[in-house]
N, C-alpha and C positions, 0 to 999 in steps of 0.2 A: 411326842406330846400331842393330843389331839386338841379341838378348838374347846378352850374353855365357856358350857354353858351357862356360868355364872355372867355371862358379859350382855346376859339379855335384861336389858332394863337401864344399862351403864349410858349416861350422858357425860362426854368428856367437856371440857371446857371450853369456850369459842375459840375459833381460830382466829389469828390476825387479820383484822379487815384487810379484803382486797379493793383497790380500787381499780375498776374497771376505765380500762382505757380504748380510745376510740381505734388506734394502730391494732390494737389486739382484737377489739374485735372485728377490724375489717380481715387481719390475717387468719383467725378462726373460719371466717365466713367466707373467706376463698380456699381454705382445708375441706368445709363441707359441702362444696357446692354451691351454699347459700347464695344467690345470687341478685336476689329483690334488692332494688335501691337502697330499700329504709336499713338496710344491713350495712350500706358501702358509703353511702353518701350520706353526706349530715343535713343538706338542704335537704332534699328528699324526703329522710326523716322527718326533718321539722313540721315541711309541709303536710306531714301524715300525722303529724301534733304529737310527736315527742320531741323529747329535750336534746337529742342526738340519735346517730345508731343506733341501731335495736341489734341484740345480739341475736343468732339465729337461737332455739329451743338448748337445745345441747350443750351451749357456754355454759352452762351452769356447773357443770361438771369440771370445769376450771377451780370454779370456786368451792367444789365440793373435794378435790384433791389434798387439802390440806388437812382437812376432818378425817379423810379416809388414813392418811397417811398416818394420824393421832392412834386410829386403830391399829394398825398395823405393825405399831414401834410399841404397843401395849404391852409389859412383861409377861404379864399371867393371858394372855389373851392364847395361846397355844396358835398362834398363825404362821405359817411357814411361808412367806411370802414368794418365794421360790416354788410353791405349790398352789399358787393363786390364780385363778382366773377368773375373771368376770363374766358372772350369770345373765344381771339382769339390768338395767335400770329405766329408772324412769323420773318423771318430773310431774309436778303439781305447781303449777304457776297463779299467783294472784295478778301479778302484770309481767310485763318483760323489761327482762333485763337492759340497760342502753348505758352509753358509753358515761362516764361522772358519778355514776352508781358508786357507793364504800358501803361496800358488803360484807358482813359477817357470819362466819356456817358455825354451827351447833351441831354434833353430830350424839345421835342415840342409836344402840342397837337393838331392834327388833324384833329379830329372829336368831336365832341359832336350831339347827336341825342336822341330824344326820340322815344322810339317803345312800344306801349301798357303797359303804365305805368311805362316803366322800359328807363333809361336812358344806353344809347353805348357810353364810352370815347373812344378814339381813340387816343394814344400819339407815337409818335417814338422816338428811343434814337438813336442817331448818334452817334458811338463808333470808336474811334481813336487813335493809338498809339502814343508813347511820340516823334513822330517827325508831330507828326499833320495828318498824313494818314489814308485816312480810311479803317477799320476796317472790320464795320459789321451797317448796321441799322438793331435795333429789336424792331417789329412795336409790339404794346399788345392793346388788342379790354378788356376792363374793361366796364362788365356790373354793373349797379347799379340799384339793386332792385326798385323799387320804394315802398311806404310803406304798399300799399295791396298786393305784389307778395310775 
């Protein structure tokens, strides 16, 4: 089955607020190197006038796991997850992310294409705090082998 193009335009439902916790994001932020205070240390942070930790760029992808995963388990969506690899992504931030955050992702698909056998999804998750503001979009380009690649 190949990737269903009818999935371009589909906004699934939100996912479960995450709440961002301050251990999570120090352990993220010692996985990426992250190393700036305002990532590790909560004074630090403050002093830099947020409410805690700041997550490095990338955590968002945490919170974007769960939208993806939405896709993924889609019946008619033709994805072989076994055949997946990640293309692309990226982030659009309005502020950053910090530790107290209850986040909720949205995810919509925006592209579907095929390229030399191999199918390019394209979803965004629109990620928003518990007063409805946004967040962060984290766009993710999801290749799907096709079954000669």
């Amino acid at each position: 089955m190949s990737v269903n193009p009818e999935l371009v335009g589909r906004t699934f439902p939100p996912a479960a607020p995450y709440l961002v916790g301050r251990e999570k994001v120090r352990e993220f932020s010692r996985a990426v190197f992250a190393t700036a205070p305002v990532h590790l240390d909560a004074a630090a942070a403050r002093a830099a006038g947020y409410a805690d930790v700041v997550a490095p760029a990338t955590f968002a992808v945490v919170v974007q796991e769960a939208t993806l995963a939405q896709l993924l388990a889609e019946p008619d969506a033709g994805i072989d997850f076994a055949r997946v690899v990640h293309g692309e992504q990226r982030f659009r931030y309005e502020r950053p992310i910090v530790a107290g955050d209850e986040l909720t992702a949205t995810l919509t698909v925006t592209g579907v294409k095929t390229l030399g056998g191999n199918a390019m999804v394209t979803a965004e998750s629109a990620v928003v705090d518990a007063s409805g503001a946004h967040v962060v979009t984290a766009t993710s380009t999801l290749v799907v082998r096709g079954n000669d690649a």
